[in-house]
C-alpha positions as a Markdown table, in Angstrom:
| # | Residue | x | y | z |
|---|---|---|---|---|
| 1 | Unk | 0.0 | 0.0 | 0.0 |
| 2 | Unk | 1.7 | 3.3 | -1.0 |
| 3 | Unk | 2.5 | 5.9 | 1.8 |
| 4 | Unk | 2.2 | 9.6 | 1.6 |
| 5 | Unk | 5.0 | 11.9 | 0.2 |
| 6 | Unk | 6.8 | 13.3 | 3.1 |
| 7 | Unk | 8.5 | 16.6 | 3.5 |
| 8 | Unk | 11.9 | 17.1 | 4.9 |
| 9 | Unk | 14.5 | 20.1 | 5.2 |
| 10 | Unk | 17.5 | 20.4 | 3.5 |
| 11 | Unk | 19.4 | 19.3 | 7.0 |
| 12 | Unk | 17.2 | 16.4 | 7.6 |
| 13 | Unk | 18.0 | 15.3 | 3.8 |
| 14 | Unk | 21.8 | 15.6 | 4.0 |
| 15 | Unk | 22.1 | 14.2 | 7.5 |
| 16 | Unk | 20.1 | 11.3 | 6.1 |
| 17 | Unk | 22.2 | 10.6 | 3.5 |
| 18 | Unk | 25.7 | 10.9 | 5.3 |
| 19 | Unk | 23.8 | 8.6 | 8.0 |
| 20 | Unk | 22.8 | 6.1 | 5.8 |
| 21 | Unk | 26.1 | 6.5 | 4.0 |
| 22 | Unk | 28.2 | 5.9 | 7.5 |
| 23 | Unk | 29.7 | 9.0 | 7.2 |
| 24 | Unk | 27.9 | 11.1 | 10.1 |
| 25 | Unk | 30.2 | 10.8 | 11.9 |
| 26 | Unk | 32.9 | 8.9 | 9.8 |
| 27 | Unk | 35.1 | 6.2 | 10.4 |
| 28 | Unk | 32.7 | 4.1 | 12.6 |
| 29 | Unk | 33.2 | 0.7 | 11.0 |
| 30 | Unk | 35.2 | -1.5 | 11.9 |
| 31 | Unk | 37.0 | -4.4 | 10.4 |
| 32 | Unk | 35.8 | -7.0 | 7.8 |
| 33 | Unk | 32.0 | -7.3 | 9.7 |
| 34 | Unk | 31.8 | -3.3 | 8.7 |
| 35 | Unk | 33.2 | -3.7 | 5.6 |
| 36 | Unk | 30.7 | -6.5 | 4.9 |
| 37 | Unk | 27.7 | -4.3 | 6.7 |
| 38 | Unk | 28.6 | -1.5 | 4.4 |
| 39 | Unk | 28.4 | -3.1 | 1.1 |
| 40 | Unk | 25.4 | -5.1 | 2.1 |
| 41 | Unk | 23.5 | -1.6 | 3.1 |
| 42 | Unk | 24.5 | -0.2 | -0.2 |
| 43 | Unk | 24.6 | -2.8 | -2.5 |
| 44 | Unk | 28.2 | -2.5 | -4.1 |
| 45 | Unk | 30.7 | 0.1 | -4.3 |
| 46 | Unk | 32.4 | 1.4 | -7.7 |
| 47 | Unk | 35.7 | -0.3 | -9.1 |
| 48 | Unk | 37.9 | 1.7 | -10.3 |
| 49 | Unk | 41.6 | 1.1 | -11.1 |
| 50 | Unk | 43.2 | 4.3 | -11.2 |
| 51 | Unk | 45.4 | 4.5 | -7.7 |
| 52 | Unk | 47.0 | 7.7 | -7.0 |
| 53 | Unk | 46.4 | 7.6 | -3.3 |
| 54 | Unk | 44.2 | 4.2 | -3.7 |
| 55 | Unk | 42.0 | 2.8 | -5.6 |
| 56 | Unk | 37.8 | 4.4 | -5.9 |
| 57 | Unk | 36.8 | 1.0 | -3.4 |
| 58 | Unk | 39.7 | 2.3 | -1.0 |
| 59 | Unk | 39.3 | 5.5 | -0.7 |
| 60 | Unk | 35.3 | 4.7 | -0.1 |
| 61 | Unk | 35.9 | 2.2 | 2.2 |
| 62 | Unk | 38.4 | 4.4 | 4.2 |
| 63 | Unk | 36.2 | 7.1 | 5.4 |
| 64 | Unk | 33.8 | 4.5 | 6.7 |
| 65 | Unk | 36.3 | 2.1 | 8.4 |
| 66 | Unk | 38.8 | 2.9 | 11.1 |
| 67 | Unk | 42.1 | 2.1 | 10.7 |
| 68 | Unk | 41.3 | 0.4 | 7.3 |
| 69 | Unk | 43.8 | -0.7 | 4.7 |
| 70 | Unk | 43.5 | -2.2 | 1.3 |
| 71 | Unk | 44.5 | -5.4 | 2.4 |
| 72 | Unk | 41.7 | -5.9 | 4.2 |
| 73 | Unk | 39.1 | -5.5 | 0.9 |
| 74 | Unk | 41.9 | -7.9 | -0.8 |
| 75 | Unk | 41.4 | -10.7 | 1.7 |
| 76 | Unk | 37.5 | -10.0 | 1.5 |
| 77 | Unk | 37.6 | -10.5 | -2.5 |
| 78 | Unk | 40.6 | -13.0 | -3.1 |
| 79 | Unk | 41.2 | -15.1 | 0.2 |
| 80 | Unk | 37.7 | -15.5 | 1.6 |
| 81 | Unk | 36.0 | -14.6 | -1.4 |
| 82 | Unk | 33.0 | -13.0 | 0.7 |
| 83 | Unk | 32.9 | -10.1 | -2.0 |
| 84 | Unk | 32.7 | -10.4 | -5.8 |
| 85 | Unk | 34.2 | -8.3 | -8.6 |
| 86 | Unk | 31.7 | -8.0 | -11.6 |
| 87 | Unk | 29.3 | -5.3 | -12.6 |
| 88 | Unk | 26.6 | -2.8 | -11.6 |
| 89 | Unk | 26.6 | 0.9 | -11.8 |
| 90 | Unk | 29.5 | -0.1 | -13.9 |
| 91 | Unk | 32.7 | -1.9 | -12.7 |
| 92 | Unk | 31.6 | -3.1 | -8.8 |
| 93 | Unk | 32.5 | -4.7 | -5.9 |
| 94 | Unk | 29.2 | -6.5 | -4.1 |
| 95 | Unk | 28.6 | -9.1 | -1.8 |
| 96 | Unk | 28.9 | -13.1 | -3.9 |
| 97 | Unk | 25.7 | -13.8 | -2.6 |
| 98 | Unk | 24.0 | -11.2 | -5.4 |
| 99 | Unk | 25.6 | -13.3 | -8.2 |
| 100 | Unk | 22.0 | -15.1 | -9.4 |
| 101 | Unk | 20.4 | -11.4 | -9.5 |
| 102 | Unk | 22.7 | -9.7 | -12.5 |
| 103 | Unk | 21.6 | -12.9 | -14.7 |
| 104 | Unk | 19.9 | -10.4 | -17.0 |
| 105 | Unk | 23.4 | -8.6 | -17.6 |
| 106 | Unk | 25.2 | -11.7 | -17.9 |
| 107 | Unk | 22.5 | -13.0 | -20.2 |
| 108 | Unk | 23.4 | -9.3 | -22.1 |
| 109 | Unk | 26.6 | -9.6 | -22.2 |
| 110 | Unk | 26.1 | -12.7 | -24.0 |
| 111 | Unk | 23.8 | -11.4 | -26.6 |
| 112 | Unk | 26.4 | -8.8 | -27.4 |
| 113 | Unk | 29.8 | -10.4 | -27.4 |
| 114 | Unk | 29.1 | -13.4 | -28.9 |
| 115 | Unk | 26.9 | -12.4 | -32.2 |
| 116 | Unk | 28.2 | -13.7 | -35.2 |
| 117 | Unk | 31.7 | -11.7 | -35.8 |
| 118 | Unk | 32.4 | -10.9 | -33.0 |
| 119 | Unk | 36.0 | -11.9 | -31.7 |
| 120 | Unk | 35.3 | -13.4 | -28.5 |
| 121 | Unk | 33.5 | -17.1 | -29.9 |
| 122 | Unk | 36.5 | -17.1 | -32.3 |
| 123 | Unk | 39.4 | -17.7 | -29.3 |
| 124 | Unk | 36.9 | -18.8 | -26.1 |
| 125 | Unk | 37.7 | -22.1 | -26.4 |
| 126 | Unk | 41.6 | -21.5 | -26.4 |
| 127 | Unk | 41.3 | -19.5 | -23.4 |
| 128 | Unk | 39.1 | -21.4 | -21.5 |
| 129 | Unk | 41.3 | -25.1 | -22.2 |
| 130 | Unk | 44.1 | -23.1 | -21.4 |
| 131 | Unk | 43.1 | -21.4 | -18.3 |
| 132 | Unk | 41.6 | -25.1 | -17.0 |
| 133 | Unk | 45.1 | -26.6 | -17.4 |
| 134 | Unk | 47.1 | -23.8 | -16.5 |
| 135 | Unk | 44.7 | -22.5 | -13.8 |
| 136 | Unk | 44.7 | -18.4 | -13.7 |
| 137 | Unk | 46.1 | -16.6 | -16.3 |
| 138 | Unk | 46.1 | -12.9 | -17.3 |
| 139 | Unk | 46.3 | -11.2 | -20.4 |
| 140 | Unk | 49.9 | -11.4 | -20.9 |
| 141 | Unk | 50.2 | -14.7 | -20.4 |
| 142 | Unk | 48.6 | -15.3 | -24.3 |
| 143 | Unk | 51.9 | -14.5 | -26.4 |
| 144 | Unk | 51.5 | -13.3 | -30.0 |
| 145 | Unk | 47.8 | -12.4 | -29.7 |
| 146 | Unk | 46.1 | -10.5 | -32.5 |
| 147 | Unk | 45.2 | -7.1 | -32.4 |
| 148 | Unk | 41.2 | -6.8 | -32.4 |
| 149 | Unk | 39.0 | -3.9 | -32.0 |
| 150 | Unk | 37.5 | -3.7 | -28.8 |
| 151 | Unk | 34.7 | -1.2 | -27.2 |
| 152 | Unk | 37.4 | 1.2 | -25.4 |
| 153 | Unk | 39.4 | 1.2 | -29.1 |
| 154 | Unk | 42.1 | -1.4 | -30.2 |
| 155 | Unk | 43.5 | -4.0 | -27.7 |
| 156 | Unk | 45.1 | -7.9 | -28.1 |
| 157 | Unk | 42.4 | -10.2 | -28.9 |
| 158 | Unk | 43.3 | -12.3 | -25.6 |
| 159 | Unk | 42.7 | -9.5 | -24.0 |
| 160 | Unk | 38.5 | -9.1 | -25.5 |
| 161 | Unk | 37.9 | -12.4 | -25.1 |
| 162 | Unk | 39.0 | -12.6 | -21.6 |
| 163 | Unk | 36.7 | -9.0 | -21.3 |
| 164 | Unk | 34.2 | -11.1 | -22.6 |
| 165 | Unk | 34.3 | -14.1 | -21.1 |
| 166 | Unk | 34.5 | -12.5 | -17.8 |
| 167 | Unk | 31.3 | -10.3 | -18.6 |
| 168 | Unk | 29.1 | -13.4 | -19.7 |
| 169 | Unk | 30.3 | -15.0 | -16.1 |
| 170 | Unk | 32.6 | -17.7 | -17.1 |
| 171 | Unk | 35.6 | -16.5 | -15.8 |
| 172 | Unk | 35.8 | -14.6 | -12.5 |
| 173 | Unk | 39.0 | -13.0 | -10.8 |
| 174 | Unk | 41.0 | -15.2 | -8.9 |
| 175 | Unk | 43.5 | -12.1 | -8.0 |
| 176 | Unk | 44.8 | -9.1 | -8.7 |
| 177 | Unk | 48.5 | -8.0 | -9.0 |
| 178 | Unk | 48.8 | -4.2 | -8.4 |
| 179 | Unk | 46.2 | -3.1 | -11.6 |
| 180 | Unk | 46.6 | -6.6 | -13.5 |
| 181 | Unk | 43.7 | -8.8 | -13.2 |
| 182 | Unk | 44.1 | -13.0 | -13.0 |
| 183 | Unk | 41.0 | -14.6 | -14.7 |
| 184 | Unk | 39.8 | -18.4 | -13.4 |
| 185 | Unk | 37.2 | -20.4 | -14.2 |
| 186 | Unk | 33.7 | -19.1 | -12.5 |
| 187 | Unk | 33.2 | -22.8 | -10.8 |
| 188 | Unk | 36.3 | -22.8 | -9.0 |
| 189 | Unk | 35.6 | -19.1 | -7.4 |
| 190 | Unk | 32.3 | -20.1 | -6.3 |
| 191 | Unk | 30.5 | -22.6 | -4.3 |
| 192 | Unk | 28.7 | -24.8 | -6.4 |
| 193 | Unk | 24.9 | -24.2 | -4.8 |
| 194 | Unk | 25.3 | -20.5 | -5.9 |
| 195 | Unk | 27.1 | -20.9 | -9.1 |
| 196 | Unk | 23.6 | -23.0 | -10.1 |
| 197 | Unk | 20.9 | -21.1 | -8.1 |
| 198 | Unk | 18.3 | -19.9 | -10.8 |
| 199 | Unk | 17.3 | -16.2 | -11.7 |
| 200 | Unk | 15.2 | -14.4 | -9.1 |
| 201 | Unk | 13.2 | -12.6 | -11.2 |
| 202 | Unk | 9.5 | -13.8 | -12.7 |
| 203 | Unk | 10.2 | -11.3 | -15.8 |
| 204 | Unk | 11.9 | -8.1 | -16.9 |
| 205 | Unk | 9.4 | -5.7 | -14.6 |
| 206 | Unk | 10.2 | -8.1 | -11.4 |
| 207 | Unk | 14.2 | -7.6 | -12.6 |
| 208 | Unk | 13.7 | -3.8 | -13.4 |
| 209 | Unk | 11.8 | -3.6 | -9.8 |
| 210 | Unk | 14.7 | -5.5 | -7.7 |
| 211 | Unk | 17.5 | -3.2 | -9.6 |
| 212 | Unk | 15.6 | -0.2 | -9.2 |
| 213 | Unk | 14.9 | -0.4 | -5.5 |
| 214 | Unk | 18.8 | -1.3 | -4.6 |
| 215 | Unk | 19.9 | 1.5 | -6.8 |
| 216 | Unk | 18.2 | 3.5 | -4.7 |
| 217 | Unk | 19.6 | 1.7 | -1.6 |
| 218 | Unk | 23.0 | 2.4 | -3.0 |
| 219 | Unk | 22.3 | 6.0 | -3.1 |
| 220 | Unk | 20.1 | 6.6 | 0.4 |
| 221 | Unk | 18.4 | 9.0 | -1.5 |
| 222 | Unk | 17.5 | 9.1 | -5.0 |
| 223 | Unk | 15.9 | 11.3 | -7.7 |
| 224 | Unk | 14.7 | 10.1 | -11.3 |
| 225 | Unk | 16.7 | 12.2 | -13.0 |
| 226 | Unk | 18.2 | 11.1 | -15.9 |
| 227 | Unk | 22.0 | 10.8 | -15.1 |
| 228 | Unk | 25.0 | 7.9 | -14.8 |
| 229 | Unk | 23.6 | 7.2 | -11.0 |
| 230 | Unk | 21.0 | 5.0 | -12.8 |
| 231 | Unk | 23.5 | 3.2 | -15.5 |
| 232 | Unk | 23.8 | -0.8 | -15.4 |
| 233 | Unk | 20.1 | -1.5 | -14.9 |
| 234 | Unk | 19.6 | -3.8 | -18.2 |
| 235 | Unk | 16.7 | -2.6 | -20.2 |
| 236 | Unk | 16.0 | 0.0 | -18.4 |
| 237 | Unk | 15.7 | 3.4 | -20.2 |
| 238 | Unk | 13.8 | 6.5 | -18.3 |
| 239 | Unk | 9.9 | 5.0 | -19.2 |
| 240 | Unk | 10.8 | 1.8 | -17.8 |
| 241 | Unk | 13.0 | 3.7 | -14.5 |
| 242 | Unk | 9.8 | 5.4 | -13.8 |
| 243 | Unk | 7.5 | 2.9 | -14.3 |
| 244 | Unk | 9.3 | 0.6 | -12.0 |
| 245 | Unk | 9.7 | 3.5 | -9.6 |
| 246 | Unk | 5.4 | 3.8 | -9.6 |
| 247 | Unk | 5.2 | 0.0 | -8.8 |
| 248 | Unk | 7.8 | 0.0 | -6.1 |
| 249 | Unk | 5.9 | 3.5 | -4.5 |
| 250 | Unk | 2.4 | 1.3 | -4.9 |
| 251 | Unk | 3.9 | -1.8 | -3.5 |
| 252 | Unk | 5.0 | 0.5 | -0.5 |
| 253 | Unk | 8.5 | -0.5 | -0.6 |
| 254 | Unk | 9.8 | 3.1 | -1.7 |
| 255 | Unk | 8.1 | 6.9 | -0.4 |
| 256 | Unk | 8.2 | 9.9 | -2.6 |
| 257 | Unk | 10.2 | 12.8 | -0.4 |
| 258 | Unk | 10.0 | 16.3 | -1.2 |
| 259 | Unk | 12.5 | 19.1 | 0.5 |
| 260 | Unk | 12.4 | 22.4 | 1.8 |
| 261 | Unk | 13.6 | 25.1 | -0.8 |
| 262 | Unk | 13.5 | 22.4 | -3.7 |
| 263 | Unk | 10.4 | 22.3 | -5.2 |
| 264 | Unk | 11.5 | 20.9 | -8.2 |
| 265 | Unk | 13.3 | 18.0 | -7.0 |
| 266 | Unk | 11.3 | 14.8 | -6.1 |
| 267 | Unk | 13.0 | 12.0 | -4.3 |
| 268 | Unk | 12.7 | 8.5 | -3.2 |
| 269 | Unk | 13.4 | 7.0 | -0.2 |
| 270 | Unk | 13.3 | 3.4 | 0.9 |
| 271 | Unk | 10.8 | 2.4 | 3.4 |
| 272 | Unk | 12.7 | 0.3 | 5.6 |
| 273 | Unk | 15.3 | 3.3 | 5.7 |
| 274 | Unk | 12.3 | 5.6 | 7.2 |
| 275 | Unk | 13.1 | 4.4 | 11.0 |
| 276 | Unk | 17.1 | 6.1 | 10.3 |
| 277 | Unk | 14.9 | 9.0 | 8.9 |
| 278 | Unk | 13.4 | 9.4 | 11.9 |
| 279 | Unk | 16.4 | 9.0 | 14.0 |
| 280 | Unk | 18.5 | 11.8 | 12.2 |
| 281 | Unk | 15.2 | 14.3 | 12.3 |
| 282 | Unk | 15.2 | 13.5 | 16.1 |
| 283 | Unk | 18.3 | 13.0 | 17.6 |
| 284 | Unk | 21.1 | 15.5 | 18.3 |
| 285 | Unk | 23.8 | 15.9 | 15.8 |
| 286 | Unk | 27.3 | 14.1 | 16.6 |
| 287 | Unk | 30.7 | 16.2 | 17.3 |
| 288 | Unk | 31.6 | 17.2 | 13.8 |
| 289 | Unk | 34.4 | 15.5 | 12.4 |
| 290 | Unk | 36.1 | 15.4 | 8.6 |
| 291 | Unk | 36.5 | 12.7 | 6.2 |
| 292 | Unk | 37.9 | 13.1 | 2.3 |
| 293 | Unk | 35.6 | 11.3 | 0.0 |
| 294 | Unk | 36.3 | 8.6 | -3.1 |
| 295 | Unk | 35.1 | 10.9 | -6.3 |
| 296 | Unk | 33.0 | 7.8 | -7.2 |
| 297 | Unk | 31.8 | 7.3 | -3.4 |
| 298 | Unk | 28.0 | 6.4 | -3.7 |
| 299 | Unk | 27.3 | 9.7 | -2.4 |
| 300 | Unk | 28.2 | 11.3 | -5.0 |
| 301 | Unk | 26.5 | 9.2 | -7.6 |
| 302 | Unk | 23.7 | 11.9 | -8.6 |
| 303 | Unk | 26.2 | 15.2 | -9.0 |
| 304 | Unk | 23.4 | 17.2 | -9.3 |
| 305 | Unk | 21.2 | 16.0 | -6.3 |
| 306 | Unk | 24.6 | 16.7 | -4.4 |
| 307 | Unk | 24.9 | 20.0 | -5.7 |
| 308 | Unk | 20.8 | 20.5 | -4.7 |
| 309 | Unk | 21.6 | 19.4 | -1.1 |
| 310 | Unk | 24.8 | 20.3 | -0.2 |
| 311 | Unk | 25.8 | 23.7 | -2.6 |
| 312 | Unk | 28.6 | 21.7 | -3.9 |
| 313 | Unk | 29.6 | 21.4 | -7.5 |
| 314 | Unk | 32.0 | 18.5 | -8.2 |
| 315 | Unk | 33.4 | 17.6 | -11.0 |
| 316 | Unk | 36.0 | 14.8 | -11.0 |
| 317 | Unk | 39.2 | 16.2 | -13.4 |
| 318 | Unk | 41.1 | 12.9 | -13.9 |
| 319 | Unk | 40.3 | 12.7 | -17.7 |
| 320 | Unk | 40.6 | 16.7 | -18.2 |
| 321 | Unk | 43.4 | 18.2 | -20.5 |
| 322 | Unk | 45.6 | 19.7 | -17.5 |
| 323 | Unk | 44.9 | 23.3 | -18.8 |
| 324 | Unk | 41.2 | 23.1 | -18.6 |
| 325 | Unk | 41.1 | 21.8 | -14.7 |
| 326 | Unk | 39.9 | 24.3 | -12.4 |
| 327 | Unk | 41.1 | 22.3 | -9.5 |
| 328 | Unk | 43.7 | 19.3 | -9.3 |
| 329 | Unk | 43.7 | 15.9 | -11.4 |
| 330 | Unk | 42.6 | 13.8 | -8.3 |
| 331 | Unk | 40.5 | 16.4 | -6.4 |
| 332 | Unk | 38.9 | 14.8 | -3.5 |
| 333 | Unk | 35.8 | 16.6 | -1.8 |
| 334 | Unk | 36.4 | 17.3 | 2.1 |
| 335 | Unk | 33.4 | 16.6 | 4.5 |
| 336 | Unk | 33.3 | 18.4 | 8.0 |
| 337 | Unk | 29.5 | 17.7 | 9.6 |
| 338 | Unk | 27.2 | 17.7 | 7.2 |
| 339 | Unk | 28.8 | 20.2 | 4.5 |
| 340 | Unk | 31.8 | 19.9 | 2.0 |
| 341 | Unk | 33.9 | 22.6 | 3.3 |
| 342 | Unk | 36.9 | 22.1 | 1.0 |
| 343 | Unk | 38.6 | 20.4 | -2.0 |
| 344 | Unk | 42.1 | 18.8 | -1.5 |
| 345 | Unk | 44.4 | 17.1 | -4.3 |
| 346 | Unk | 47.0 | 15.1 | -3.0 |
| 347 | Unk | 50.1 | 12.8 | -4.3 |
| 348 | Unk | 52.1 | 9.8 | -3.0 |
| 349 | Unk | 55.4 | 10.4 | -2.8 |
| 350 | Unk | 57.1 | 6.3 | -2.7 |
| 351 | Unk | 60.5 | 7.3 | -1.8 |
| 352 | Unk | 60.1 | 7.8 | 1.4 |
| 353 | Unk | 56.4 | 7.0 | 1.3 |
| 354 | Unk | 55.0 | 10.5 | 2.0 |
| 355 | Unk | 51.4 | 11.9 | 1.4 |
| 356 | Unk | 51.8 | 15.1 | -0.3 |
| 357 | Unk | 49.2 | 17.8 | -0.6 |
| 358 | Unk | 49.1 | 19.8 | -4.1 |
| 359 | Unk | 46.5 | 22.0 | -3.8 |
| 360 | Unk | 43.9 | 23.1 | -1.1 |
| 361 | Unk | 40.5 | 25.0 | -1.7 |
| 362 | Unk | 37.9 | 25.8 | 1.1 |
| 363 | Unk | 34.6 | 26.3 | -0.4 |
| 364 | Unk | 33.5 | 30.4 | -1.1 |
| 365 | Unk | 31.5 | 30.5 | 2.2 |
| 366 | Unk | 33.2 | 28.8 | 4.5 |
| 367 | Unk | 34.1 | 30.5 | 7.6 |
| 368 | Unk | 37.1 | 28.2 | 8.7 |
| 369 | Unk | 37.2 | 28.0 | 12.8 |
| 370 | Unk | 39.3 | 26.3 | 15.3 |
| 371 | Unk | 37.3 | 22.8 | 15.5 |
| 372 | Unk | 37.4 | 22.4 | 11.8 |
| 373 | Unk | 40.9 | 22.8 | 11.9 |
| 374 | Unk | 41.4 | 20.0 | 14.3 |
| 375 | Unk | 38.9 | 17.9 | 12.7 |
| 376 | Unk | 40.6 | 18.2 | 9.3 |
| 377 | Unk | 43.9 | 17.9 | 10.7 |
| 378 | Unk | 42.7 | 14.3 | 12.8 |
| 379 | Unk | 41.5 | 13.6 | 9.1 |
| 380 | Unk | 44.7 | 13.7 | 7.1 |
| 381 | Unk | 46.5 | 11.9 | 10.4 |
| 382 | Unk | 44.4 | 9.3 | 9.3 |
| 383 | Unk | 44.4 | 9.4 | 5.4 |
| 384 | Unk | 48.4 | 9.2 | 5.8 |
| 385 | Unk | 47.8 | 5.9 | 8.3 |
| 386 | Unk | 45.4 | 4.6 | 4.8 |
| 387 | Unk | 48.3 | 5.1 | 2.9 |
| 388 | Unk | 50.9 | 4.0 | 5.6 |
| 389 | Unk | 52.3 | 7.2 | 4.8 |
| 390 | Unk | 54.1 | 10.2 | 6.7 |
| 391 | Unk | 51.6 | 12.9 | 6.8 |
| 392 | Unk | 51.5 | 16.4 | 5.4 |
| 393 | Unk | 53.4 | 18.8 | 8.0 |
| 394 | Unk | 50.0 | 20.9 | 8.8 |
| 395 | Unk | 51.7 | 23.3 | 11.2 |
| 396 | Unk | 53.9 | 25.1 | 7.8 |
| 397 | Unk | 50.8 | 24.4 | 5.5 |
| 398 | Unk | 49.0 | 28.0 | 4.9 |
| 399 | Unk | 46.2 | 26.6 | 2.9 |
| 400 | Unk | 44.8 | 24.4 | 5.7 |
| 401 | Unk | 44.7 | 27.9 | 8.0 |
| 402 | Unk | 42.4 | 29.1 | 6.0 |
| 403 | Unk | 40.9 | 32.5 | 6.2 |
């Protein structure tokens, strides 16, 4: 049975979110159990390999979990195998329990790689004899390859078919070496009961339905919008979002919000997330603290909702000419409370392993006080222990004064 549209203010809605994301306060997790109760919350976190001071799942996972380190999200994917690589938004990292529910992109994937002329039916069957005898291989291992054309542009054909054998959910990875990835055999990464376990869904609305309402869980909050926040969901252009949007508020399993000052934003919340709702609405806020977010954190899936909420415009540089960047090529936005209150770009310096800071910008409006500077300076203590890093000297650092 559908519940009424509730109204919230711009405070309520961004403590929410940073509630429901585990950032208010931050770094409240602990271990692999809150890595593990994090993921399942939101569904899957965003891969990406790009590692200037760690990888997207990292730097995620390290304003949520105290004293994490990458090792720990290894173990989680490549020793117990709790998590799974594959894909969602796009590249993700979920719990390997979700596996039988993306059977619609697997089944996808399938359609599209292996039409007639396309590559990766013309060398499967070498890779996958080889990989069974040899046991995990990466691309390098297949000598003399073949170029090919490929979606991102021209690459070895070893390398598509392994892309595409990986995709349809035959091979899985078994490990990865700094950025390079080790493909094995699906059977041998999973257990055999979940490796067969059927499809979930009745049809395409039950599968739309299911992908809708955790995309919104991955969020917290979630407007329809048109935008990369809702990418991955097979089939699923903007009539079909909505449409599975109206079931799901019908069904009772998702409440229209609307918020103070933005009239022309509609969002969605899910209904088991109303009794953290109330919580945030009634409680007392926590001692501000600061946290420097992934720029694919979920939080920042739907830019402009984030921009709505928080007055906070980000755009992630990394694949801008360096003369058209306003700000740094790894910018991360900096949290304090419930407001970004600053941009940071930082390097890793490897000999001797030192976090360096390349540029600092406090937002416009920011009036910069004596607890935000402690709280952003316990931040970066802690972003240097990530990295196992010596941290920036903040005493001679005039940009972190501020004002």
């Amino acid at each position: 049975m559908p519940l009424s549209t509730l109204r919230i203010s711009r405070s309520t809605a961004r403590r929410f979110l940073l509630a429901y994301q585990g950032l208010w306060p931050p770094r409240q997790q602990q271990g692999a159990r809150g890595v593990l109760d994090f993921i399942r919350r939101v569904g899957c976190i965003q891969f990406d390999p790009i590692d200037i001071v760690g990888r997207n799942p990292d730097l995620v996972l390290q304003s949520r979990v105290r004293d994490y380190r990458p090792a720990l999200l290894d173990d989680l994917l490549y020793t117990s195998r709790r998590l799974l690589d594959g894909w969602d938004k796009q590249a993700a990292i979920y719990l390997r329990e979700d596996w039988p529910y993306f059977a619609p992109y697997r089944r996808a994937r399938r359609e599209r790689y292996f039409q007639s002329g396309s590559i990766v039916p013309q060398v499967a069957e070498h890779i996958l004899r080889r990989i069974r005898t040899e046991g995990a291989l990466s691309s390098l291992d297949f000598k003399n390859s073949p170029k090919t054309d490929w979606h991102w542009g021209p690459t070895s054909a070893a390398r598509a078919g392994l892309e595409g054998l990986y995709a349809v959910g035959a091979l899985g990875i078994r490990r990865r070496v700094r950025s390079r990835r080790y493909f094995d055999l699906m059977e041998r990464l999973l257990p055999p009961d979940l490796l067969a376990a059927p499809e979930p869904h009745a049809d395409q609305d039950a599968y739309h339905d299911w992908h809708v309402l955790r995309r919104v869980g991955s969020m917290g909050l979630a407007a329809p919008n048109a935008g990369e926040h809702w990418l991955g969901i097979v089939g699923a252009k903007s009539a079909q979002r909505r449409k599975a949007l109206d079931r799901l508020v019908q069904r009772g399993a998702l409440i229209p919000l609307r918020v103070e000052g933005l009239s022309a934003w509609t969002f969605y919340l899910r209904a088991a997330d109303l009794p953290l709702l109330e919580r945030v609405r009634t409680q007392p806020p926590p001692e501000a603290q600061a946290a420097f977010i992934a720029p694919l954190d979920n939080l920042l899936w739907n830019r402009k909702m984030v921009d709505a909420l928080f007055d906070f415009a980000y755009v992630w540089e990394v694949y801008k000419p360096k003369a058209q960047r306003r700000y740094g090529y790894y910018t991360l936005p900096v949290l304090y409370g419930e407001h970004f209150v600053a941009r940071a770009d930082f390097a890793l310096e490897k000999k001797p392993r030192r976090l360096r800071l390349n540029g600092w910008w406090w937002q416009p409006d920011v009036q910069v006080h004596a607890h935000m500077r402690t709280a952003v300076h316990a931040a970066l203590h802690d972003f240097s222990a990530y990295l196992q890093a010596s941290p920036v000297d903040v005493s001679s650092n005039e940009r972190l004064q501020g004002n």
